[in-house]
C-alpha positions in Angstrom: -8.4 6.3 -9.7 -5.8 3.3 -9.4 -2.3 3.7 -9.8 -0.3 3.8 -12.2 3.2 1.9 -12.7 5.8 4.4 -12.1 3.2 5.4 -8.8 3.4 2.0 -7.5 7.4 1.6 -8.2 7.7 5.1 -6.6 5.2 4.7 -3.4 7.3 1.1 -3.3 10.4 2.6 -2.9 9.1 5.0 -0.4 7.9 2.5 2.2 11.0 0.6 1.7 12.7 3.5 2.5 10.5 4.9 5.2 10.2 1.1 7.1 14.1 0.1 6.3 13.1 -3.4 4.1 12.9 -4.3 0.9 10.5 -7.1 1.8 7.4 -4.7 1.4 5.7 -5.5 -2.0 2.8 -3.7 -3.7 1.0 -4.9 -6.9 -1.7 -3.9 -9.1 -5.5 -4.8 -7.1 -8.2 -7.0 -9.0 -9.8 -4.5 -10.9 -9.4 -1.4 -12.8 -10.2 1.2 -10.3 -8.9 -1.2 -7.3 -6.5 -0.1 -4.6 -3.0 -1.7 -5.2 -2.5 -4.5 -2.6 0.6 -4.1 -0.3 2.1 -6.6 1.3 5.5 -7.7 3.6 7.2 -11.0 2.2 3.6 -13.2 1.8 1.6 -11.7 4.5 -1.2 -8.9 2.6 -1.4 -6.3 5.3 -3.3 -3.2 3.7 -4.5 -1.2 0.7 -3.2 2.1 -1.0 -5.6 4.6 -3.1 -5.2 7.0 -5.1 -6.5 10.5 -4.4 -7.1 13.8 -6.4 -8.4 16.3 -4.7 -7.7 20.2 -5.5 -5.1 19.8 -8.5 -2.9 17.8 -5.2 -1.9 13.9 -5.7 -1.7 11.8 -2.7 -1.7 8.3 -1.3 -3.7 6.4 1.4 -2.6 3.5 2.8 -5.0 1.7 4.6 -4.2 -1.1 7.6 -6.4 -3.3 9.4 -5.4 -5.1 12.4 -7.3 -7.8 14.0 -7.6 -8.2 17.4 -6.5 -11.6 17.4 -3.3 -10.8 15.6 -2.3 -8.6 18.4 0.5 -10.5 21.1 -0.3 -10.9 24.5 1.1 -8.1 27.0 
């Protein structure tokens, strides 16, 4: 189940919180049932569902990181 708008304003404001910037965006995905897309300034950086499971509400985020964008160390 996708998000809804107060979710998405309310998860918002929690990362924003949480990571101290108000550059992190998230908008509605591509399709009904799609994650919502979350992003920091332009760059897309991950996904966030929806899950119901036991009458309880949570939120995944999801992040993939390539090995190529890693720095040298």
């Amino acid at each position: 189940m996708a998000l809804n708008i107060k979710e998405m304003q309310q998860v918002q404001a929690y990362l924003r919180n949480l990571f101290g910037t108000d550059r992190i965006n998230i908008k509605a995905g591509q399709g009904k049932d799609s994650p919502v897309e979350v992003s920091v300034g332009d760059e897309f950086i991950g996904v966030i569902y929806r899950d119901f499971e036991e009458g309880e509400v949570s939120y995944d985020f999801n992040m993939s990181i390539l090995p190529e964008d890693l720095p040298e160390i």
